[in-house]
C-alpha positions as a printed Julia matrix, in Angstrom:
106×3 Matrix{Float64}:
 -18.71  17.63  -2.88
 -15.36  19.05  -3.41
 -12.05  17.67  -2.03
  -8.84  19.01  -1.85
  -5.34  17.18  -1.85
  -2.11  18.6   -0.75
   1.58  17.43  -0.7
   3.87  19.84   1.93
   7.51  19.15   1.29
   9.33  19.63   4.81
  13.09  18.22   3.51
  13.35  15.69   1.12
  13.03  12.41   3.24
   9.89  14.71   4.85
   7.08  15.84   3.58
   2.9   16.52   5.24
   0.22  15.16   3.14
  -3.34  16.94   3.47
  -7.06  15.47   2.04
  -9.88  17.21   3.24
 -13.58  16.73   1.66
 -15.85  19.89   1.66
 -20.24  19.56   1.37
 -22.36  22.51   0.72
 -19.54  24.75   2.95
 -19.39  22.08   5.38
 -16.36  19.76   6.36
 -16.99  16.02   5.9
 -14.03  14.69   6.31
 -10.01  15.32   6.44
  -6.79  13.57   6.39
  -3.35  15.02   7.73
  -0.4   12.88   7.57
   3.53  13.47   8.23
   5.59  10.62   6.67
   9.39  10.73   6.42
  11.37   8.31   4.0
  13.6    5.61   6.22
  16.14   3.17   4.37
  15.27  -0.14   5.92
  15.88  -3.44   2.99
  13.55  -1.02   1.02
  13.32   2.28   1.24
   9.95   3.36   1.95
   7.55   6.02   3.2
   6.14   5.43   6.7
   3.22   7.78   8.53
   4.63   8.82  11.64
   1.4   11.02  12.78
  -2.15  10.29  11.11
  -4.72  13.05  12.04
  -8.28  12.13  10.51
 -12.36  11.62  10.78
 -12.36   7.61  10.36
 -14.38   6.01  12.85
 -16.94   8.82  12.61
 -14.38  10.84  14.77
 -11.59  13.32  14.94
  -8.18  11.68  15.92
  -4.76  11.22  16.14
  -3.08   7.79  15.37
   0.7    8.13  17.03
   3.01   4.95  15.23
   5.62   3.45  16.97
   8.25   1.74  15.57
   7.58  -1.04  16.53
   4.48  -0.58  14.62
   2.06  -0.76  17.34
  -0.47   2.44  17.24
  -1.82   4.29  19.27
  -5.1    6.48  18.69
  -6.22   9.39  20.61
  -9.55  11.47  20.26
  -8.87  15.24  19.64
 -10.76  17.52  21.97
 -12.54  19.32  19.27
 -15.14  17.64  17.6
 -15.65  20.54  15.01
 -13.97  18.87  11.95
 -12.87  22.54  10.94
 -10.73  23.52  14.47
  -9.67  19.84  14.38
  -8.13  19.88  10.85
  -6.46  23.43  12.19
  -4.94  22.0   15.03
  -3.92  19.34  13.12
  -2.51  20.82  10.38
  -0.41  23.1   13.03
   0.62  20.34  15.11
   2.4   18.77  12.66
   4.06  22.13  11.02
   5.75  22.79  14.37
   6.49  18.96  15.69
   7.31  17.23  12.78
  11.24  17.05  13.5
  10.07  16.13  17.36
   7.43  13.7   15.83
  10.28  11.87  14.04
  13.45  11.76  16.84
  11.05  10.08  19.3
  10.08   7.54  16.12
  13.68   7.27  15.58
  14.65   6.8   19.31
  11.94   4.59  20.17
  10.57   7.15  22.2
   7.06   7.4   20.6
């Protein structure tokens, strides 16, 4: 089993975090997260988008500010086109992704 981490800097409050776990040529499992960095009493890192396989299934958990989350199945269930899309998704919605968080519009 091999698995492979990556940290994607977007800006510096900003940045896509990637996990994916490979078997024999064949994709177990994968993580793709966007965080951004928002001063509250602390500053600290909160997942704003949160693509991965738990639950035996490919998904999307969308968090609100409010912290309520909401978690929608992705159409493909081939772990490879799903960590694609996901991967994609958040490379061209990230700064979308995080006005609606900001706005309450999530």
């Amino acid at each position: 089993m091999k698995t492979v981490r990556y940290t994607y800097l977007l800006t510096l409050n900003d940045r896509k975090r990637r996990e994916h776990v490979v078997d024999q040529g064949r994709m177990i499992q994968f993580v793709v997260q966007y965080e951004t960095f928002i001063a509250r009493s602390v500053v600290s890192s909160s997942p704003l988008r949160y693509y991965d396989t738990a639950h035996g299934f490919p998904h999307v958990d969308r968090i609100r500010a409010n912290g309520t989350v909401e978690k929608l199945p992705l159409l493909s269930t081939d772990l490879g086109e799903a960590l694609t899309f996901a991967d994609q998704d958040i490379d061209e919605h990230w700064e979308q992704y995080k006005e609606q968080y900001l706005t309450g519009r999530s």
